[in-house]
C-alpha positions as CSV (number, residue, x, y, z in Angstrom):
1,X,17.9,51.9,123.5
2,X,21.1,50.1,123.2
3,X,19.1,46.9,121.2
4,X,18.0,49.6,118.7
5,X,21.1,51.2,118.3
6,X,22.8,47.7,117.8
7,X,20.3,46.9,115.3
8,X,20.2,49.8,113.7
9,X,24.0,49.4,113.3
10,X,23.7,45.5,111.6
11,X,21.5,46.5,109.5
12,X,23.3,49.2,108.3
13,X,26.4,46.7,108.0
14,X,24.1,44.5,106.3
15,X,23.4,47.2,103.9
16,X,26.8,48.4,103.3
17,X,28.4,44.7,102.4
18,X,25.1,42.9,100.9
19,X,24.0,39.4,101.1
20,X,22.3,36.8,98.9
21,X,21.2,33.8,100.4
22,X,24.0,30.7,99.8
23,X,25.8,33.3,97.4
24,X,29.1,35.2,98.0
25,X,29.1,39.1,98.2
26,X,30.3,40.6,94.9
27,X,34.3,41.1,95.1
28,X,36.4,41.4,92.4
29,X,36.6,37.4,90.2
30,X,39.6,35.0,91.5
31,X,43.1,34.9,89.4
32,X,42.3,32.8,86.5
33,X,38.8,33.1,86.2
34,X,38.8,35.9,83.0
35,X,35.7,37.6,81.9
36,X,33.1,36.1,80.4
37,X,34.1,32.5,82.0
38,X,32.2,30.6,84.2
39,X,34.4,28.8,86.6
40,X,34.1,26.1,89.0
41,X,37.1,25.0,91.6
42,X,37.8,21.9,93.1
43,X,38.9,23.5,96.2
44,X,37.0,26.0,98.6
45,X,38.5,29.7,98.2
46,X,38.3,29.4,93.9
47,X,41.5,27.2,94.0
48,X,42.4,23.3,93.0
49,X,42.2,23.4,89.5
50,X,38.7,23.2,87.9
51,X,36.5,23.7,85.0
52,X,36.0,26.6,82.8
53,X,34.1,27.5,80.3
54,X,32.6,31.0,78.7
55,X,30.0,29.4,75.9
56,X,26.4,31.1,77.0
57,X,23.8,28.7,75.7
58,X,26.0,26.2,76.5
59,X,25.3,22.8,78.2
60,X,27.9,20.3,80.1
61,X,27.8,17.1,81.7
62,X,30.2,17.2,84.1
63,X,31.3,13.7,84.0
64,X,32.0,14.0,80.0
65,X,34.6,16.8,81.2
66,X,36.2,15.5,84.1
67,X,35.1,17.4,86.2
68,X,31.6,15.2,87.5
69,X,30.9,15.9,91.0
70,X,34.0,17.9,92.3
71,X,32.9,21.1,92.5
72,X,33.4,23.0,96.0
73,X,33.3,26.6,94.6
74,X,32.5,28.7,91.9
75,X,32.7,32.1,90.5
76,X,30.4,33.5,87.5
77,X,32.1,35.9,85.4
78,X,30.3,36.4,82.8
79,X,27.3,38.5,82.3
80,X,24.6,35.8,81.8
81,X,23.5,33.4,84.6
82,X,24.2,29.9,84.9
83,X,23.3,26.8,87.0
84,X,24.9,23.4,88.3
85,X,22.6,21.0,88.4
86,X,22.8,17.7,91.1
87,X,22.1,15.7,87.9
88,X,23.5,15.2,84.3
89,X,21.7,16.6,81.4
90,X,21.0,19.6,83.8
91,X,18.3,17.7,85.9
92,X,17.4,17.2,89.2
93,X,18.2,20.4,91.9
94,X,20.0,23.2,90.8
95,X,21.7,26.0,92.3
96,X,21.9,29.8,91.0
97,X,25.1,31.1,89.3
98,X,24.3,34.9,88.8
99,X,26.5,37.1,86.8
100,X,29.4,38.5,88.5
101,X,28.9,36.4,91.6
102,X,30.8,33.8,93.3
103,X,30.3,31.1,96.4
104,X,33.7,30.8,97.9
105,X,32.5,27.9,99.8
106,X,29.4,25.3,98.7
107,X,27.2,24.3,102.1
108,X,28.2,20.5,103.1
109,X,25.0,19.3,101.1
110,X,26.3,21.0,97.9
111,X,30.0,19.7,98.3
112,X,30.9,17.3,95.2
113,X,27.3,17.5,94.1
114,X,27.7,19.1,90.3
115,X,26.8,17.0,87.6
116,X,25.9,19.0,85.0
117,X,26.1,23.2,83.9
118,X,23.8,25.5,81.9
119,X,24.9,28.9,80.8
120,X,21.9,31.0,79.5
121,X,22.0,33.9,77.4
122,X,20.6,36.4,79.4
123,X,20.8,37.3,83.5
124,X,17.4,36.3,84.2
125,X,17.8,32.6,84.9
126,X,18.7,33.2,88.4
């Protein structure tokens, strides 16, 4: 009864606070990062400086910005999805930015990986 009861409880926690797979629960955007902006940080925790741009349809190569393979965090504030992409001219793997989300902290296999950006137009990319 108690293993019930426990999971009962976790999954209620679960409910309560949410989770996405390799995505950060929805909190209020980092200082800095104003609406409509998508914004990508050096630095775990949305800090080091970055990259930061709020142009949906709009399509980056990192390394023409700056900013190629540096990126450790992000946070999506806008309300159209975007991607980073492993590879310029948004090729290779990708990973999901959906609107209003953030990822405080990329998994070791993402760290410095960005090469490229694509902000759509809509929330349906991710």
């Amino acid at each position: 009864m108690r293993k019930l009861a426990l999971v009962g409880a976790l999954a209620g926690l679960t409910a309560l606070v949410g989770t996405t797979a390799g995505v950060g629960v929805a909190i209020a955007a980092p200082q800095g990062c104003n609406v409509t902006v998508v914004c990508m940080y050096r630095d775990d925790n949305y800090s080091g400086g970055g990259f930061f741009k709020n142009t949906p349809g709009g399509r980056y190569n990192l390394s023409n910005e700056g900013f190629n393979d540096q990126t450790n965090s992000w946070w999506n504030n806008a309300a159209v999805d975007a991607k980073w992409f492993f590879n310029t001219n948004q090729t290779g793997s990708s990973r999901c930015m959906g609107a209003g989300l953030g990822n405080h902290s990329l998994s070791l296999y993402d760290y410095d990986e960005a090469s490229s950006l694509a902000i759509y137009t809509d929330n349906r990319a991710c």
